[in-house]
Short mmCIF file of the C-alpha atoms (twelve columns), coordinates in Angstrom:
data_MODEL
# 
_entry.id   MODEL 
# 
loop_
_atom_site.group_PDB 
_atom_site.id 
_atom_site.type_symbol 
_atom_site.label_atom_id 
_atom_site.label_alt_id 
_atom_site.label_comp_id 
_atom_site.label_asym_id 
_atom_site.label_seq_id 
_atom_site.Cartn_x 
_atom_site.Cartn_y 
_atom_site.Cartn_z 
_atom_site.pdbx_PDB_model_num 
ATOM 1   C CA . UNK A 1   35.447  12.759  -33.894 1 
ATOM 2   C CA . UNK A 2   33.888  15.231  -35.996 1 
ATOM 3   C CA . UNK A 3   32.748  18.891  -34.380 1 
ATOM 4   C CA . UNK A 4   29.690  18.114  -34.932 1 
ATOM 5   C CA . UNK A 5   29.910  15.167  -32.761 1 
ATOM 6   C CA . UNK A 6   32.112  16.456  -30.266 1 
ATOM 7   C CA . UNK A 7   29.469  19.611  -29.662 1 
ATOM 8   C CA . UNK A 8   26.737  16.826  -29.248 1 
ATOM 9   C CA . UNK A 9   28.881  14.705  -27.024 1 
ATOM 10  C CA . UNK A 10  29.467  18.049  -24.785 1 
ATOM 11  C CA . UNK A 11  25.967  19.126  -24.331 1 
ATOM 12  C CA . UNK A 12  24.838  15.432  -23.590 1 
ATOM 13  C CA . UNK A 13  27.514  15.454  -20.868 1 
ATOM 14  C CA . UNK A 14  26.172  18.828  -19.581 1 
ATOM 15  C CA . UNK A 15  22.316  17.923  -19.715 1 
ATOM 16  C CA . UNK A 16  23.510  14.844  -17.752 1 
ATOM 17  C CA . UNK A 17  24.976  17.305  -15.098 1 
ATOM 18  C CA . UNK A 18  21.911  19.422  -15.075 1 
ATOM 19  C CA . UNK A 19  19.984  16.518  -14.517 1 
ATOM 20  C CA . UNK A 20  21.840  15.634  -11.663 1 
ATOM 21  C CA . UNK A 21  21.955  18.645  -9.858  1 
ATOM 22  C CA . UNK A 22  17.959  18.613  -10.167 1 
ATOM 23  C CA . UNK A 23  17.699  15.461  -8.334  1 
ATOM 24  C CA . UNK A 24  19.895  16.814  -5.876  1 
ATOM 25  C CA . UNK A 25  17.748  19.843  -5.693  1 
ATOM 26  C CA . UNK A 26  14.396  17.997  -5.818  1 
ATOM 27  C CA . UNK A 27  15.473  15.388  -2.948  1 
ATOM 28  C CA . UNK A 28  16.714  18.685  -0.587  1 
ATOM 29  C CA . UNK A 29  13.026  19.748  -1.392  1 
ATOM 30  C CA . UNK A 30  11.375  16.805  -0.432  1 
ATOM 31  C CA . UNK A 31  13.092  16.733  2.564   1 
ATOM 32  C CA . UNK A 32  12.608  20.486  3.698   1 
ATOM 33  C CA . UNK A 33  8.647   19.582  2.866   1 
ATOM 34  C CA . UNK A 34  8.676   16.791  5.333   1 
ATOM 35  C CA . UNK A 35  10.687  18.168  7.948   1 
ATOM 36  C CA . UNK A 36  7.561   20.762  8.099   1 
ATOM 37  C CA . UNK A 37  5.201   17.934  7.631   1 
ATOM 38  C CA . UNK A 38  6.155   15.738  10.312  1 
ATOM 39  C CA . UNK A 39  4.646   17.980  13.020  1 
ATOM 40  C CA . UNK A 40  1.126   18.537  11.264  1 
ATOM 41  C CA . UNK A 41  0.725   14.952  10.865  1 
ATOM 42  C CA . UNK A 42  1.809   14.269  14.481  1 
ATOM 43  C CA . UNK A 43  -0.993  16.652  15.313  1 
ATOM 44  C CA . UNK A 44  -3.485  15.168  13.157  1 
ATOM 45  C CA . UNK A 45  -2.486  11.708  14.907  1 
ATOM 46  C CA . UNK A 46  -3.786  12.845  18.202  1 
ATOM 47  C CA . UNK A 47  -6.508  14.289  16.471  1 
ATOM 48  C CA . UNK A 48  -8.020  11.196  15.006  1 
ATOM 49  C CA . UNK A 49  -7.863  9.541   18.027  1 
ATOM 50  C CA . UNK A 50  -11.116 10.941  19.130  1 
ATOM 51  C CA . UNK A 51  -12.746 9.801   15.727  1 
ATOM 52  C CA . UNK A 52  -13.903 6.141   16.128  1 
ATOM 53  C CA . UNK A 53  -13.571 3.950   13.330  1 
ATOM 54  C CA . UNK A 54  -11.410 6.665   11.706  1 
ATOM 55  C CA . UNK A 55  -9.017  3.984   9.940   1 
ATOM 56  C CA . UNK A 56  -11.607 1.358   9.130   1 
ATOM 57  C CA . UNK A 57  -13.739 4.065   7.033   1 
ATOM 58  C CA . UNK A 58  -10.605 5.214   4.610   1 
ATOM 59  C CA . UNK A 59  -9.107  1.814   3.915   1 
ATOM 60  C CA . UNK A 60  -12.822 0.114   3.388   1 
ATOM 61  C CA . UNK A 61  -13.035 2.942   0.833   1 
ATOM 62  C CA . UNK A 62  -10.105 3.229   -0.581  1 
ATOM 63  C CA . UNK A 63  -10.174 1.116   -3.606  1 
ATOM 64  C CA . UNK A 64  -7.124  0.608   -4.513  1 
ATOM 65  C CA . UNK A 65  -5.996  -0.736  -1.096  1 
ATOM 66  C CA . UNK A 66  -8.638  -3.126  -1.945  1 
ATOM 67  C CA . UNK A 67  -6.790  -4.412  -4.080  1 
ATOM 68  C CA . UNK A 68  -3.927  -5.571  -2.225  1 
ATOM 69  C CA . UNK A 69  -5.601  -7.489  0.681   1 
ATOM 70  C CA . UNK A 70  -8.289  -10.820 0.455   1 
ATOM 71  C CA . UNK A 71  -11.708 -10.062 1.298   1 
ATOM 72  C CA . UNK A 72  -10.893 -12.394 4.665   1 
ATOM 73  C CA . UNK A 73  -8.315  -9.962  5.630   1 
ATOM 74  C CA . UNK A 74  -10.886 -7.568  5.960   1 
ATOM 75  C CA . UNK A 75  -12.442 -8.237  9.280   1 
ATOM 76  C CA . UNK A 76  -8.732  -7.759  10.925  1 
ATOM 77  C CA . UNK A 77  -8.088  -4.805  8.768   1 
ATOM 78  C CA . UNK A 78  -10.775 -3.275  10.413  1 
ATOM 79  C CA . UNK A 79  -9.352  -3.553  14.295  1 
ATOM 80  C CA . UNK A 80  -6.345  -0.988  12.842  1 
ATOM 81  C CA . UNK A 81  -6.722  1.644   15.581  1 
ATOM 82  C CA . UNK A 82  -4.167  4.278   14.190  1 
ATOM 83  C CA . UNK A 83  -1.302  4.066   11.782  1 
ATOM 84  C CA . UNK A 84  1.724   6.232   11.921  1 
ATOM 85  C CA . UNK A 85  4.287   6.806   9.725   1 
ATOM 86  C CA . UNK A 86  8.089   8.020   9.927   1 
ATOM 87  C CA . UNK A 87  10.486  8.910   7.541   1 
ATOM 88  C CA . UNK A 88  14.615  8.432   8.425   1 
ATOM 89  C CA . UNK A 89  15.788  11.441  6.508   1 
ATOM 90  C CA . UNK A 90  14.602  13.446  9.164   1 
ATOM 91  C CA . UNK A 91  17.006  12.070  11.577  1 
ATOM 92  C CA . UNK A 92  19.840  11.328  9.590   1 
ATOM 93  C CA . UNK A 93  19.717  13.598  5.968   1 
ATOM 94  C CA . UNK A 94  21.829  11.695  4.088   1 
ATOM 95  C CA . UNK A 95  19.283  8.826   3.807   1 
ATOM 96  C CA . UNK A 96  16.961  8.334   1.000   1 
ATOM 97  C CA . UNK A 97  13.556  10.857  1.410   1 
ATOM 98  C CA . UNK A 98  11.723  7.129   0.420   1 
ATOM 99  C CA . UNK A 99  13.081  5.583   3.540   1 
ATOM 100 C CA . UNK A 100 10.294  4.635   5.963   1 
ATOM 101 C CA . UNK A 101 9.113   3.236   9.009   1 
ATOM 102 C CA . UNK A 102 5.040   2.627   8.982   1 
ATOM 103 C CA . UNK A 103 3.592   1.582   12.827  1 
ATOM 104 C CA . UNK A 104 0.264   0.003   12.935  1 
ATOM 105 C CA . UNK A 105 -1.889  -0.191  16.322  1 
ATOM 106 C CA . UNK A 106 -4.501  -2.800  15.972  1 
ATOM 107 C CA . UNK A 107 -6.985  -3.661  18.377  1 
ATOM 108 C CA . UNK A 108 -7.996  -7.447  19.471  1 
ATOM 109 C CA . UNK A 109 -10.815 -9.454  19.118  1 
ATOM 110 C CA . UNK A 110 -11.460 -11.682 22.323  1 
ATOM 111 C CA . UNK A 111 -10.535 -15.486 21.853  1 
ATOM 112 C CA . UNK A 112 -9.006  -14.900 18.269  1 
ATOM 113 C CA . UNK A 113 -6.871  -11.612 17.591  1 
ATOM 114 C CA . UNK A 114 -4.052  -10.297 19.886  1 
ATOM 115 C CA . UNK A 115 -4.337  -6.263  20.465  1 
ATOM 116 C CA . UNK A 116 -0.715  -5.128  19.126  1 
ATOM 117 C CA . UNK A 117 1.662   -2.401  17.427  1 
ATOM 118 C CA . UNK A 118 3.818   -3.708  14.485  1 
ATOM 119 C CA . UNK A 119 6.283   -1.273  12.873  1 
ATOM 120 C CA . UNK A 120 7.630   -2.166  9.554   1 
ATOM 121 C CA . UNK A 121 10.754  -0.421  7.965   1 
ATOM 122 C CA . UNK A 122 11.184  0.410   4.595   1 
ATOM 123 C CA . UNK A 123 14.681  1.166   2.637   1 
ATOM 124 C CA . UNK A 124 15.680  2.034   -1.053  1 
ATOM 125 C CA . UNK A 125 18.528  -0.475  -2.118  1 
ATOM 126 C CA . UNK A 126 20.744  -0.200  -4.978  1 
ATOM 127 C CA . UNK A 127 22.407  -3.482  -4.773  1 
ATOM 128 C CA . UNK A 128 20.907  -5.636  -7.229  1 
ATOM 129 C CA . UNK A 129 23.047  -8.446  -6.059  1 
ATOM 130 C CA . UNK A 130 20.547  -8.886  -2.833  1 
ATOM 131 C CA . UNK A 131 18.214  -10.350 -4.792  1 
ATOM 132 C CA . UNK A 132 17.639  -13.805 -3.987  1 
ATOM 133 C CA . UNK A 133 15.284  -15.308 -7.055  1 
ATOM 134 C CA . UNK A 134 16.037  -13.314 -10.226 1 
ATOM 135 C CA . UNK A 135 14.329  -15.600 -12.227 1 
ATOM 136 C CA . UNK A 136 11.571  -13.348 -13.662 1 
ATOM 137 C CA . UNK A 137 14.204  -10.453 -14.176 1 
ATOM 138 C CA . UNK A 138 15.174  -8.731  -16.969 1 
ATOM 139 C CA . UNK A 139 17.733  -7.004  -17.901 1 
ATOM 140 C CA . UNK A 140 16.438  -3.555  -18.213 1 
ATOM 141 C CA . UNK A 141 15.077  -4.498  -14.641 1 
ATOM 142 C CA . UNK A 142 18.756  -4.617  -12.858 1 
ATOM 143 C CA . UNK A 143 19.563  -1.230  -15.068 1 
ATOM 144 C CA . UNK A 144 16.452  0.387   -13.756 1 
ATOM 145 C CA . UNK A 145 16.523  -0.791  -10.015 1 
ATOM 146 C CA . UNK A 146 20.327  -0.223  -9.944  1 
ATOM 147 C CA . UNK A 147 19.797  3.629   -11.042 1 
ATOM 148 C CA . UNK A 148 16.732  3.885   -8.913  1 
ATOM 149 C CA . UNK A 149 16.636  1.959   -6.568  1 
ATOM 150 C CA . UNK A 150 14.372  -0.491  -5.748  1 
ATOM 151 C CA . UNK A 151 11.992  -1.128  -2.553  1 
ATOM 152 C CA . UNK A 152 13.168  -3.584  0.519   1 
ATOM 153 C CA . UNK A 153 11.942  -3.914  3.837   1 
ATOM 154 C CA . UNK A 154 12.960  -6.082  6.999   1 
ATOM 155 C CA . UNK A 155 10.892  -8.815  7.798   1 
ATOM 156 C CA . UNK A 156 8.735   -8.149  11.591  1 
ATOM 157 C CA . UNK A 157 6.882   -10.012 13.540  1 
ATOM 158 C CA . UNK A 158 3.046   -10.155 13.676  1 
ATOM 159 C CA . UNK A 159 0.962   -12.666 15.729  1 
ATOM 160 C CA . UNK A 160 -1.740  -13.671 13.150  1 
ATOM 161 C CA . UNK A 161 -5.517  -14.534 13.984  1 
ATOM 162 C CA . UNK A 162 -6.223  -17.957 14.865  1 
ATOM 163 C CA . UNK A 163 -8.842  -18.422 13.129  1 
ATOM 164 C CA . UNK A 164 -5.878  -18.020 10.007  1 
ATOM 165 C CA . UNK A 165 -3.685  -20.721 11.647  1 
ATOM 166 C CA . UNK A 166 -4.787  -22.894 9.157   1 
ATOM 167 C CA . UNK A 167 -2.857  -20.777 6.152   1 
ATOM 168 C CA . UNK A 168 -0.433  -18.881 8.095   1 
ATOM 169 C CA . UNK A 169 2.951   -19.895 6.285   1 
ATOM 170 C CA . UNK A 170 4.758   -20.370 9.477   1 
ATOM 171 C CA . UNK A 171 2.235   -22.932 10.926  1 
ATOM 172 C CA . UNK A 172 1.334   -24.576 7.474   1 
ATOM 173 C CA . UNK A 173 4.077   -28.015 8.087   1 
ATOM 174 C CA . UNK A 174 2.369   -30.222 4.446   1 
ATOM 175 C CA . UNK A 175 3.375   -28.299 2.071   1 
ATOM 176 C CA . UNK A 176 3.186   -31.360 -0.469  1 
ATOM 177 C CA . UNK A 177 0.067   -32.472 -0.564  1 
ATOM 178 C CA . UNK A 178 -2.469  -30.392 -2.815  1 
ATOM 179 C CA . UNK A 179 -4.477  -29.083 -0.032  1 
ATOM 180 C CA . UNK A 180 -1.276  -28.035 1.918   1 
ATOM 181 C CA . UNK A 181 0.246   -25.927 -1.280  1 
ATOM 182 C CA . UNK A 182 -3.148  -24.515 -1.695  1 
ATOM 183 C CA . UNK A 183 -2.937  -23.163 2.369   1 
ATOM 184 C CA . UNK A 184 0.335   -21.907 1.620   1 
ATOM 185 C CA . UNK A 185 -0.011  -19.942 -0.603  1 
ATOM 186 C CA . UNK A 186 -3.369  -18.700 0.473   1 
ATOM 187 C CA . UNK A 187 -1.578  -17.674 3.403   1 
ATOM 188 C CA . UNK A 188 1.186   -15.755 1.486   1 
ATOM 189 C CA . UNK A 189 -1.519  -13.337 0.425   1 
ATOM 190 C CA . UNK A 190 -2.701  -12.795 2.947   1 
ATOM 191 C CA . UNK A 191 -1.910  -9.021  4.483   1 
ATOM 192 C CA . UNK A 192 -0.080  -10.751 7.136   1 
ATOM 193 C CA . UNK A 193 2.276   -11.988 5.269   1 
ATOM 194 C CA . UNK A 194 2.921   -8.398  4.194   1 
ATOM 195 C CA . UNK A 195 4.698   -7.756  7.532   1 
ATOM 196 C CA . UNK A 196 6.989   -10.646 6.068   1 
ATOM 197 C CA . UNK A 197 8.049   -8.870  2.741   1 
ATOM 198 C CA . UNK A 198 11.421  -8.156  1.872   1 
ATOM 199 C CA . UNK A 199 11.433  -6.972  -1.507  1 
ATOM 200 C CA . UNK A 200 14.073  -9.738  -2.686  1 
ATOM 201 C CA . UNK A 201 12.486  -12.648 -3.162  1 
ATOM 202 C CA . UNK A 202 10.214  -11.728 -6.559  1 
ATOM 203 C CA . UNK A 203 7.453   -14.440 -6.675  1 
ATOM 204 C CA . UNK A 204 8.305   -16.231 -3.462  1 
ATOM 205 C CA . UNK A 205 6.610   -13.968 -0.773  1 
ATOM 206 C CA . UNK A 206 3.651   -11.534 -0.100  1 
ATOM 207 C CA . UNK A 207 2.540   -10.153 -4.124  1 
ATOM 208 C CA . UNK A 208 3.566   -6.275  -5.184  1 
ATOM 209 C CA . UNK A 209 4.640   -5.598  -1.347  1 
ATOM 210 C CA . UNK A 210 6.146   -2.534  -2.626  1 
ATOM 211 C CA . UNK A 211 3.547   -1.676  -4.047  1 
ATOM 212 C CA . UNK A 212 1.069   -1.543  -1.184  1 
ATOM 213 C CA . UNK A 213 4.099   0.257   1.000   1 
ATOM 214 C CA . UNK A 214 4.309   3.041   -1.612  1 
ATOM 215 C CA . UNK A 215 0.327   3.327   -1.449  1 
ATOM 216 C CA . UNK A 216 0.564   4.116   2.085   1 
ATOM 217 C CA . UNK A 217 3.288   5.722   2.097   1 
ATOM 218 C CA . UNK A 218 2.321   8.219   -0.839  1 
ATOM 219 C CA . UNK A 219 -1.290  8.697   -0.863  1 
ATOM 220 C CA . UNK A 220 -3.742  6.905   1.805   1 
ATOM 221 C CA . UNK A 221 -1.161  7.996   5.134   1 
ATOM 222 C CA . UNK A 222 -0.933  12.054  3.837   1 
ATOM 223 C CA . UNK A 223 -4.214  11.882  2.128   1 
ATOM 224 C CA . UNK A 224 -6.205  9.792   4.670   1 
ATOM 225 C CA . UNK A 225 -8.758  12.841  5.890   1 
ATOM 226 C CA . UNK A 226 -9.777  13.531  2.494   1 
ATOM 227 C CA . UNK A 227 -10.563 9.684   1.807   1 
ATOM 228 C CA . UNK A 228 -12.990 9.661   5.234   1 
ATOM 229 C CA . UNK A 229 -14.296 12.817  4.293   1 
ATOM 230 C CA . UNK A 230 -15.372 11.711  0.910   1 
ATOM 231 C CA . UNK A 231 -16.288 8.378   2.441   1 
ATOM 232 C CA . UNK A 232 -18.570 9.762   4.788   1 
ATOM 233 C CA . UNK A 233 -20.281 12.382  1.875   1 
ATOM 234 C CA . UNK A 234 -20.568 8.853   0.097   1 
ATOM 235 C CA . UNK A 235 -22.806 7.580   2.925   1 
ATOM 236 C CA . UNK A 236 -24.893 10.084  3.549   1 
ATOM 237 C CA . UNK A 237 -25.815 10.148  -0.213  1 
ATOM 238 C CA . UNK A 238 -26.319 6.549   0.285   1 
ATOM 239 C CA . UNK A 239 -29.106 7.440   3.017   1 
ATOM 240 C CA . UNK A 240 -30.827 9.946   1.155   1 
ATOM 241 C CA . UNK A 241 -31.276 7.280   -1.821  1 
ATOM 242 C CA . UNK A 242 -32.449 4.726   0.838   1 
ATOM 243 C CA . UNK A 243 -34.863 7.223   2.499   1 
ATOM 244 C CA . UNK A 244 -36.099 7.918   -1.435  1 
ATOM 245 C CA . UNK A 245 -36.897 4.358   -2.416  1 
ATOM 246 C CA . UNK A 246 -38.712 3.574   1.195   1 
ATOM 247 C CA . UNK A 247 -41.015 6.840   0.239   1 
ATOM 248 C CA . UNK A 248 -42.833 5.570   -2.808  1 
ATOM 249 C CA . UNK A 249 -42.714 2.587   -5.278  1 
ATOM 250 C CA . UNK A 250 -39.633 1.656   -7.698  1 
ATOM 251 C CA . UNK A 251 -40.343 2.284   -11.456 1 
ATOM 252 C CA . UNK A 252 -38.009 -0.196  -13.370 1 
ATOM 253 C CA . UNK A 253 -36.575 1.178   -16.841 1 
ATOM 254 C CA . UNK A 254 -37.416 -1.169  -19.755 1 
ATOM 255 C CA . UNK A 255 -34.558 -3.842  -19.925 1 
ATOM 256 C CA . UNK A 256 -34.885 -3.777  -23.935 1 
ATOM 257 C CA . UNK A 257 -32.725 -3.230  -26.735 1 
ATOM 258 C CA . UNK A 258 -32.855 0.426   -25.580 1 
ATOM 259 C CA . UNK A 259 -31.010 0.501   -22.419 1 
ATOM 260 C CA . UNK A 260 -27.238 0.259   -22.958 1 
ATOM 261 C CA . UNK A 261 -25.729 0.166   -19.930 1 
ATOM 262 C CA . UNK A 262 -23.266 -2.330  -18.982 1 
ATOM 263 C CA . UNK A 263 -23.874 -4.235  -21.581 1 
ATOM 264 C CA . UNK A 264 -21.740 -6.910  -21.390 1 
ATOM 265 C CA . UNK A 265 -23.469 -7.642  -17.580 1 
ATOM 266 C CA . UNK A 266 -19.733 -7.119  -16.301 1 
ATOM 267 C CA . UNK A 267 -19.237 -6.927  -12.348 1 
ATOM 268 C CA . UNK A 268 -18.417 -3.631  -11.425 1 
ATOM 269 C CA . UNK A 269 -16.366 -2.521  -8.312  1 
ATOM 270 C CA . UNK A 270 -18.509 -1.041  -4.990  1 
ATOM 271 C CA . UNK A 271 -16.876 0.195   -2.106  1 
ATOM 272 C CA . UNK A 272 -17.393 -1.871  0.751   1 
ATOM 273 C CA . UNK A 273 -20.543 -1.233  3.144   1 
ATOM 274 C CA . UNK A 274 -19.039 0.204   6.691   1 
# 
């Protein structure tokens, strides 16, 4: 080895160490920003207690949670009374900062929906070996997840609504006639068979799991009063539009060549009336 190489192999080695140390550092930050966290949310908890409807307004306008749940989902999604989360590192420090436990409180609907609290717990694994379909792996996937880490979670139990008996996986017995697979996997879609996601069965449970748990986790739990504040700003604009048309007559533009807008007539996204 040249010294020329041997310099280059040196300071690679002692970026590498560098690099390390900052994750060390960064993680002992995270931490120390949580630990002074916790309490503030706990406070804001009891807080939103005495807002009605507090939950249903942020995740009917949050449209990226949207994106995660069917549009039948949504009536159920709307009895979530509070959610809570809790993060293990506080109690033990040596676990991973991404280690959580999220609680939902739902309330029931008479005749259909049971009133409950489901917590679901979250972990960052390293074994890659846990996986139980690797099928639609790649390589650079195992090198990635087993530097990283990767996002699992223990299954919990969640009594569905009956009107959902019909697709819920655990009821659903034909699962070889057309209109059986259909139910199935209708039913794995559904958010309630998010509760069952385990992160290690890739295309054989409840889609991007991980995904939705790091949007709660990350930005609608801490951010959640500035998503109903701006939902509620959104509906009182809303009014003031409605009060404007009901006060005089509607002049439509000209819907010639001249007016460009959307002009492939492409459905665009609106967040979802409260």
């Amino acid at each position: 080895m040249s010294a020329q190489e041997d310099k280059l192999t040196n300071s690679l080695e002692a970026l590498a160490r560098v690099e390390d140390d900052i994750d060390v550092v960064e993680k002992e930050v995270e931490i120390i920003r949580l630990r002074k966290m916790a309490p503030l949310y706990e406070l804001r908890g009891k807080a939103i207690t005495g807002v009605d409807g507090f939950w249903k307004v942020v995740l009917s306008q949050h449209s990226d949670f949207a994106n995660y749940v069917r549009a039948a989902d949504l009536k159920y999604i709307d009895c979530i009374k509070s959610i809570e989360m809790k993060w293990m590192c506080l109690e033990d420090n040596k676990l991973d900062h991404r280690n959580v436990a999220i609680s939902f409180e739902f309330d029931g609907i008479d005749g259909d929906f049971e009133a409950q609290i489901v917590t679901k717990y979250f972990k960052i694994e390293n074994d890659i070996t846990k996986f139980k379909y690797t099928g639609k792996r790649t390589e650079e996937d195992d090198l990635r997840d087993g530097e990283l880490g990767f996002l699992t979670s223990e299954p919990c139990q969640i009594k569905w609504p009956k009107s959902f008996n019909n697709i819920n996986p655990s009821l659903v017995s034909d699962k070889s006639t057309a209109e059986g697979k259909k139910n199935y996997r209708t039913g794995m879609k559904s958010f309630f068979s998010w509760f069952k996601w385990t992160g290690l069965k890739v295309g054989k449970e409840f889609p991007n799991g991980d995904g939705l748990a790091n949007l709660l986790a990350d930005d609608i739990y801490p951010n959640c009063t500035k998503y109903y504040t701006e939902a509620q700003v959104d509906l009182e604009d809303e009014n003031i539009d409605d009060e404007d048309l009901s006060n005089g007559p509607i002049e439509l533009e000209s819907s010639g060549s001249g007016s460009d807008e959307n002009p492939k007539n492409e459905p665009e996204h609106k967040k979802r009336k409260i």
